[in-house]
N, C-alpha and C positions, 0 to 999 in steps of 0.2 A: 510156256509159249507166250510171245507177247506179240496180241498185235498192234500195241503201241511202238514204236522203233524207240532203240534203247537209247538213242542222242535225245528224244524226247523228254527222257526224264530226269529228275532234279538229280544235282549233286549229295542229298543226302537223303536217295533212295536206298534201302536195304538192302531187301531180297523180295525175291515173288515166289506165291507157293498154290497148291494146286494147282501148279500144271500141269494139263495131261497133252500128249499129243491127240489129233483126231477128235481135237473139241474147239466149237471158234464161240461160244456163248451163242445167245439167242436175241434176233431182235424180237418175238414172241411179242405180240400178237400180227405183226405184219411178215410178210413171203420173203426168204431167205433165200433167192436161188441160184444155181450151180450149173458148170460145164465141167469136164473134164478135158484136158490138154489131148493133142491127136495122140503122143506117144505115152499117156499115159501117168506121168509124170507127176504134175500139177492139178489139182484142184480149184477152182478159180470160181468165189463167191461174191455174188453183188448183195452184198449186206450193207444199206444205205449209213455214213455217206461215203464207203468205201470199195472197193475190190479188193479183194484179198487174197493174198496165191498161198497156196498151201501145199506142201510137198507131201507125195500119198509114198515115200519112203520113211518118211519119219512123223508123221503127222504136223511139222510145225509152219505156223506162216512166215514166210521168209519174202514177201513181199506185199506192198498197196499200194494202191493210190487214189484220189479221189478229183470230185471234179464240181466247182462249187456250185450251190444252188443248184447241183443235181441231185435226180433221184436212179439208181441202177435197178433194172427190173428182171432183166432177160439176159442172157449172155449164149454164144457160140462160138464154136468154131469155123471158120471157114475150110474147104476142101484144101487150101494150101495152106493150113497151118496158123491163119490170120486171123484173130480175135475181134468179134462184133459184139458192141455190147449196145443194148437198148436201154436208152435213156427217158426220162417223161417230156423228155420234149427233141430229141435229135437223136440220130442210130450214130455210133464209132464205128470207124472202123481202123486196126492197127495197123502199121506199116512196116515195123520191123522189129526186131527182138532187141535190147526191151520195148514194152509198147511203150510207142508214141501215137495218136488219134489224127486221124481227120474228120471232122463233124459237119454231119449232113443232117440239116435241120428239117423236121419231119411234122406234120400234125397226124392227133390223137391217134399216138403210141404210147400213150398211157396205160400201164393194164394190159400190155400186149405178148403172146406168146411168138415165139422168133425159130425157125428152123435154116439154115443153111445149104445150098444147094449144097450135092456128092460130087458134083462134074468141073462146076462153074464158080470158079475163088470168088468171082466180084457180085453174086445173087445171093438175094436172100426175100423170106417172105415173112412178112408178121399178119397175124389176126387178132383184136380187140376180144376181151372175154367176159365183158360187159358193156352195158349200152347197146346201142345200136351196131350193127352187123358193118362194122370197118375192119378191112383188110389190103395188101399193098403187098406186091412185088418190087423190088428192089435193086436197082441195078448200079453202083456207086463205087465202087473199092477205091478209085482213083480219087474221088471228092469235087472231081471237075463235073465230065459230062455226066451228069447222074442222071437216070429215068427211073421216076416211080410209078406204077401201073397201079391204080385201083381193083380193086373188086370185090362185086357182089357179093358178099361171103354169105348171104343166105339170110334169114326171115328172124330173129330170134324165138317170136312169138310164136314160129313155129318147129322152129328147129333145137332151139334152146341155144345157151349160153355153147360157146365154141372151149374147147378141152383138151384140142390137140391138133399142130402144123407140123404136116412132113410134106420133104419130097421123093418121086418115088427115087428108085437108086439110081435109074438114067440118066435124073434131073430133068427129066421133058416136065413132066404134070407137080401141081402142088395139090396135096390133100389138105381138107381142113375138116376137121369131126366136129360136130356138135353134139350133143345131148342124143338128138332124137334121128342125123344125118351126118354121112362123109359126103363132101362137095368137091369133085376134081375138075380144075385149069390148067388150063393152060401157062406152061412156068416162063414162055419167052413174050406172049403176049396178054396173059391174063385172061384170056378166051374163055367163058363157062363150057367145059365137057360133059354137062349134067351132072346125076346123082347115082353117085355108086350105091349108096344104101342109101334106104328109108325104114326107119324102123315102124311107122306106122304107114305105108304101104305094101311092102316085101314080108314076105311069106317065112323072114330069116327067122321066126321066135326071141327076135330081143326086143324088149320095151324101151330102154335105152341103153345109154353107154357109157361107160365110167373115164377110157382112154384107148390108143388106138396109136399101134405104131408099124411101118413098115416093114414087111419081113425081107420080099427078097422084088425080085423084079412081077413074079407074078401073083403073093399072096401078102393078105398085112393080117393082123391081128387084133382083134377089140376084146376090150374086157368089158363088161356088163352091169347096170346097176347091180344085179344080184351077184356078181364075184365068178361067175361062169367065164370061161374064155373060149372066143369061138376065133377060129382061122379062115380068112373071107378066100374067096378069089380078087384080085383087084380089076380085071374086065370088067365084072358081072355081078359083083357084092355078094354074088350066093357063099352061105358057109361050106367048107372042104371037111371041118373038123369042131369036134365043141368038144369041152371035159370043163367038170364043176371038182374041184377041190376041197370041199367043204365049210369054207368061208366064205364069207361076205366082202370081197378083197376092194381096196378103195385105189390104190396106187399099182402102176404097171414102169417098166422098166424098157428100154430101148431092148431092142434084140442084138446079143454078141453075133461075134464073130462064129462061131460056137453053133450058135441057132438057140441060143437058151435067152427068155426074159425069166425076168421077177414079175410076181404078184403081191401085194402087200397088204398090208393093215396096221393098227397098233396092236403091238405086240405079238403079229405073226408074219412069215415072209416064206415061200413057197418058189424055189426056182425049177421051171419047166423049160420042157424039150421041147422046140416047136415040132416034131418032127412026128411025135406023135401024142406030145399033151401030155407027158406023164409028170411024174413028179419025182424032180431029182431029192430032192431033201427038203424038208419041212422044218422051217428054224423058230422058236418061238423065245424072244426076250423082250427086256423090259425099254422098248421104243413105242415110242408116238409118231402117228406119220397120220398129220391132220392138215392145221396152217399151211404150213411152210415146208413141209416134207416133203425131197425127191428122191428117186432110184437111179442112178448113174455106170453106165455099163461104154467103157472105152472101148474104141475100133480094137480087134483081136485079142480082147483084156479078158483074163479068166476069172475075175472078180470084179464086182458090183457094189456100188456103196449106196448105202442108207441112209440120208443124211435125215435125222432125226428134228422134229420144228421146235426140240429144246435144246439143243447146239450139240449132239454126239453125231459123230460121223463113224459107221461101221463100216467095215472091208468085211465082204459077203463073199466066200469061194465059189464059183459057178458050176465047179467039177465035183464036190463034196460036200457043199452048204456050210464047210466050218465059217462060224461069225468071230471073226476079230470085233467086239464088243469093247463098247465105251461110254463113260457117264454120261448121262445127259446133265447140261447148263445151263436152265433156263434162267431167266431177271431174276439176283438175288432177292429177298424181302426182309434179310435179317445178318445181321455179323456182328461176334461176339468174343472177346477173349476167354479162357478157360485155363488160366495156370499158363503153360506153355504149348496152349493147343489154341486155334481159330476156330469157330465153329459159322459155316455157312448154312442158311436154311434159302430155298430156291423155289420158287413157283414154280407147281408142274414137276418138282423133282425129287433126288434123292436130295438130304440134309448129304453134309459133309463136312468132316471133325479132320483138322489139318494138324498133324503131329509139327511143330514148329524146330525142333529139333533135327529131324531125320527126314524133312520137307514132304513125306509121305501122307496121303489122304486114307479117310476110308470112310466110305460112302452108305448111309442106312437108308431105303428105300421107306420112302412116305406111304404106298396104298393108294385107294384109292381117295383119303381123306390129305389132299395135297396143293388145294385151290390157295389158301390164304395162309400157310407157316408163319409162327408166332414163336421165337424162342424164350423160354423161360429166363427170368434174371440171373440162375447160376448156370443156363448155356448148358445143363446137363439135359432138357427134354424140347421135342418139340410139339407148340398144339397147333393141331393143323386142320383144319373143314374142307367140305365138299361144295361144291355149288347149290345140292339139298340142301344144307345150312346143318347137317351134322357134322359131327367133331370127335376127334379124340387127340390121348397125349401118346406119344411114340416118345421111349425112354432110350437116350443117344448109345447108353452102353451096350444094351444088350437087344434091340430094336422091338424090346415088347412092347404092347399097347393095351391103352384102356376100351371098355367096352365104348361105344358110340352115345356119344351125347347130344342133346338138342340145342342149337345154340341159338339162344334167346338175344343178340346184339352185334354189337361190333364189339369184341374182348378189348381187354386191358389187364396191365397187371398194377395190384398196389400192393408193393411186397413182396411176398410169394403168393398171394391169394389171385384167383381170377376174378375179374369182372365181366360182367356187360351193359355195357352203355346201350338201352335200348330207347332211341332217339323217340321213333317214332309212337312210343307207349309213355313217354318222359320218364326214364324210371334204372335206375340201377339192378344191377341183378349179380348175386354169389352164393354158391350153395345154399341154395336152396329160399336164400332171402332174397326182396323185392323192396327196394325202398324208392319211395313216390318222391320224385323231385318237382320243385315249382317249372310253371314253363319254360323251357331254353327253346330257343326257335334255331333250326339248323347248328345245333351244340354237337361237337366233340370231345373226346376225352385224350389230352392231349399228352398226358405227364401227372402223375402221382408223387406225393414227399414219401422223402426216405423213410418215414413211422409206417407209410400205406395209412391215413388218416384223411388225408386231403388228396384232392384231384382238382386239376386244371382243366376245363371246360373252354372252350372257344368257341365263339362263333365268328359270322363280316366282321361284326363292327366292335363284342366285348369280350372280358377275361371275366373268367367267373370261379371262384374259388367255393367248391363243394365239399363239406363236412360227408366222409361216407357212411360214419356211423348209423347216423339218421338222414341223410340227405340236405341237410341244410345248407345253404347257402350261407356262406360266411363271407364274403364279398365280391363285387361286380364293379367295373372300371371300364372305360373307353379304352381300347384296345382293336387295330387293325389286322386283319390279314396276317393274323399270326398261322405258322403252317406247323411249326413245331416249337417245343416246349422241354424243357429237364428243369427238376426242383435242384440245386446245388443243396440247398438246407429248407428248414421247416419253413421261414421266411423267406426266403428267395430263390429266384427263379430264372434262369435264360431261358429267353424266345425268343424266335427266326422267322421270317415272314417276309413281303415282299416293302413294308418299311424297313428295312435292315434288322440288325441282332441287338438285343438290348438286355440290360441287366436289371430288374424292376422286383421290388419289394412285394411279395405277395400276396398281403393284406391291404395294399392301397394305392397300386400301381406306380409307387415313386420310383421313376428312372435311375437305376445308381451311376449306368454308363450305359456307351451308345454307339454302335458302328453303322453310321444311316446306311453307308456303301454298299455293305454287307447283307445279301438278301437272297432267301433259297427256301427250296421243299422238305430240302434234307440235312441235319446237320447231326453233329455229334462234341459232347462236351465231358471236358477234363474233370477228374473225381472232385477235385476242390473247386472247378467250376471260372477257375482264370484262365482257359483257354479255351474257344469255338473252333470248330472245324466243318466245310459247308463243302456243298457240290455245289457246280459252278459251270455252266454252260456244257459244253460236249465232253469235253474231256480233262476237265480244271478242278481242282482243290483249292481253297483258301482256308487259313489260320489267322485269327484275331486274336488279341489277350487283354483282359479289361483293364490292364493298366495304360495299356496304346492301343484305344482301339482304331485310330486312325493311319495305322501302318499292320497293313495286308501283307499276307505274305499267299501269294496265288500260284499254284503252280499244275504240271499234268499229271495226275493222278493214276485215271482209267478211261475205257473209255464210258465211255455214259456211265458216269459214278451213281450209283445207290444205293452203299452201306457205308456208313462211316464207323469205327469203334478206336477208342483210345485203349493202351496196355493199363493195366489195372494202378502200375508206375506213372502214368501218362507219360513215358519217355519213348513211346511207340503209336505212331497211329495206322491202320489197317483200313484199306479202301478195296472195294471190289465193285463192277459193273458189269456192263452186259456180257465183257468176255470172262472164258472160265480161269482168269486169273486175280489172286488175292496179292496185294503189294501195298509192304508194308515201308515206311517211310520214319526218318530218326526227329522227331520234335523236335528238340535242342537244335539240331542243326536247321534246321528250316529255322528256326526262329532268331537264330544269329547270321541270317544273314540279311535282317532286314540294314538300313542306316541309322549311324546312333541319333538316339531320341534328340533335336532340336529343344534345345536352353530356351525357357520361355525369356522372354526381355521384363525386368523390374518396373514397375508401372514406376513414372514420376512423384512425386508428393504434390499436390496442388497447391500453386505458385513456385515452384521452382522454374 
């Protein structure tokens, strides 16, 4: 799956691998959210800075687009078919297949949920789900006469943060839930009709509410902090019906055609019968639905998708609960060659060992020890911690683990041995040894030499070269803004930073060569250590070689690149980013096609 378009990429790209369909990666930790098309069709994601259509027959995206210096929050459909997307600062709306926009410039639709009338193609209503209690009906499809109608949307101090915007199916009234109240208007003029529930006045028994969707013309549905779903009447808020599931369910699903929603959680998902509460089937796998997690249920569609806030998207059956199941993608944190294998380790996720041969994956689940993945130097294990600050190593063959350890730092490897660089104690730490380093203030450990004898320390302003044996300090040099660091040899060193990439001696910080241009978070360098390879703005790659390092070779990678690795030949370099695709790219070629190197001009002899 790419959802870079393939004219994007260079002429001497390879091949892509770990593709799966039903996975777009993860923007993780920010809201990834979703519509699905009226016929079912399409999938259509505003994952900032793009939309993205995704065909729910094959899983792959097959289209984008984007829209500059915007950010996409909300998306719908309209009753005729017509796509509204909510922007942080103007609503779209499309006009015709393919979409094309007309932009109706709007304030604080920042953070706003968006529902679509059922009756009326040119209406729509948004509510604000922080801040202050802003909300607006919307009248515009055409881009001309547009009328926006304000309203009240209620107190938050008393009502809580808003959770959910329907209309009901007449399209007369718009609901909006909050935490603690549903608030219905009027949907032609925005009129207050009062308060269908009050969860602390009404006799209903919910404290509050988790989410809240319309069922039919005379009943809607809430789910509960406590994972109970109760069926209201919509005149009169009173409950018609309640059933508890045994969960604590956090996500709720539009109601089918069917009469069936989803109730959800991580790692469980429960579709019921509106009709009397019961439980079709009970599915429990390995999803997260926290962030950025929605349940998506199309007009007369007998399946439901999951979209997961580490980028897997499941097809959920609404008549049997079979789950069409798929990797989660969350932000790589590690990529590594292994013979003729890639090995990806991913916050939040499964690791994943890419057969490079037969372009198949296979994927070993992390636990729940999967906050920070750290791959070991021969790519056969990974150590991974929890937010507790415990840890263990998960072994890629066979996905055993070691018993949970206490992690005393930020790790590092020198070697094969582990460390921990524990900043805040000044002090190194490895089985079982502690050794006291003089003061570093704001120190990193940035890069170890190939013996595992020395480490590169950074801080703002210096390089500090530490003996680990005993911790001593074996030298210290004015050095910027270094972000990253590799030893080439015992003596020397590439670092990356935001003064460009430099080649420096490192016992005394003598410069050997110098790319000022050249400047990044992440980089990746060649075994012998004559070529850099850098991330580079959204979706860019760059290649230096210190024999030129004033001729860049910059080209599209991924999209938000985050791991860089060279083939162990350096005649292959391996880039992967936010989406669930690794592509890998031919060295040689990228690097003949910079211009031949310009003939320096022979200096005069003084007085000629």
């Amino acid at each position: 799956m790419h959802v870079l378009a393939p004219e994007q990429l260079p002429s001497f790209f390879v091949a892509a691998y770990g593709t799966s369909p039903f996975r777009i990666g993860s923007t993780y930790p920010s809201r990834q959210h979703a519509a699905l098309s009226p016929d079912g069709a399409d999938l259509y994601f505003a994952s900032y800075p793009h939309v993205l259509v995704l065909s729910t027959a094959d899983g792959l995206v097959h289209r984008r687009w984007s829209a500059k210096n915007a950010i996409h929050h909300q998306l719908a459909f309209a009753c005729d078919g017509a796509l509204i997307v909510c922007t942080d600062r103007e609503l779209w709306w499309s006009t015709r297949e393919p979409h094309s926009f007309t932009a109706l410039p709007l304030q604080g639709t920042y953070s706003a949920l968006l529902a679509a009338s059922p009756t009326d193609p040119r209406r729509c209503a948004l509510v604000a789900t922080y801040g202050p209690a802003r909300a607006m009906i919307v009248d515009g499809s055409d881009g001309a006469a547009t009328s926006v109608i304000a309203i009240q949307a209620g107190d938050p101090s008393k009502d809580g943060p808003a959770i959910a915007i329907a209309f009901s199916t007449d399209g007369a009234e718009v609901l909006i839930a909050h935490l603690r109240s549903i608030l219905r208007f009027d949907a032609r003029t925005g009129e207050s009709l009062g308060v269908l529930l009050d969860t602390q006045q009404s006799n209903a028994g919910i404290e509050w509410m988790q989410g809240f969707v319309v069922l039919d013309r005379a009943r809607g549905l809430v789910l509960t902090g406590t994972g109970e779903v109760v069926v209201i009447d919509l005149a009169s808020g009173a409950p018609l019906a309640r059933a508890t599931h045994g969960e604590r369910f956090s996500h709720l699903s539009a109601a089918s055609a069917a009469g069936r929603v989803v109730v959800a959680r991580s790692g469980v998902a429960v579709v019921v019968d509106t009709g009397d509460l019961r439980a079709i089937a009970v599915v429990r796998a390995d999803f997260r639905l926290e962030h950025g997690a929605e349940i998506l249920v199309g007009p007369g569609d007998e399946r439901a998708w999951i979209l997961d806030d580490r980028g897997a998207i499941h097809g959920l059956s609404l008549v049997d609960g079979a789950l069409d199941r798929r990797e989660p993608a969350c932000y790589p944190s590690g990529l590594a060659w292994r013979g003729d294998h890639l090995v990806v380790a991913r916050l939040l996720s499964p690791a994943e060992e890419i057969d490079l041969r037969t372009g198949e994956s296979r994927f070993v689940a992390m636990g729940e020890f999967c906050e920070a993945p750290l791959l070991s130097p021969a790519a056969d294990r990974v150590f991974s911690q929890s937010v507790s600050r415990l840890a263990c190593w998960r072994t890629l063959a066979d996905g055993s683990t070691t018993a949970p350890i206490a992690v005393a730092g930020l790790p590092f490897f020198a070697g094969d041995a582990l460390w921990w660089f524990d900043a805040k104690q000044q002090r190194l730490v490895t089985d079982g040894r502690t050794i006291s380093l003089a003061p570093i203030k704001d120190g990193r450990v940035l890069a170890t030499s190939p013996s595992g004898r020395r480490a590169f320390v950074a801080t703002k302003s210096e390089a500090i070269i530490v003996e680990l044996a005993e911790g001593a300090v074996l030298a210290r040099y004015k050095l910027l803004s270094v972000q990253f660091a590799k030893f080439v040899t015992e003596d020397e060193l590439v670092t990356v930073g935001s003064k460009g990439t430099h080649w420096i001696a490192a016992l005394t910080g003598a410069v050997l060569a110098r790319a000022p241009k050249l400047f990044a978070e992440r980089a990746a360098v060649s075994s012998d250590g004559a070529i850099v390879a850098i991330t580079s703005g959204v979706d860019y790659v760059a290649l230096v070689t210190r024999d030129r390092p004033d001729d860049v070779v910059a080209f599209t990678g991924a999209s938000h690149p985050r791991c860089l690795a060279f083939s162990a030949d350096d005649k292959r370099l391996a880039v992967v980013g936010s989406e669930s695709v690794v592509r890998v790219f031919d060295v040689d070629a990228a690097l003949a096609t910079r211009a031949a190197p310009k003939e320096k001009k022979a200096r005069r002899a003084k007085g000629q």
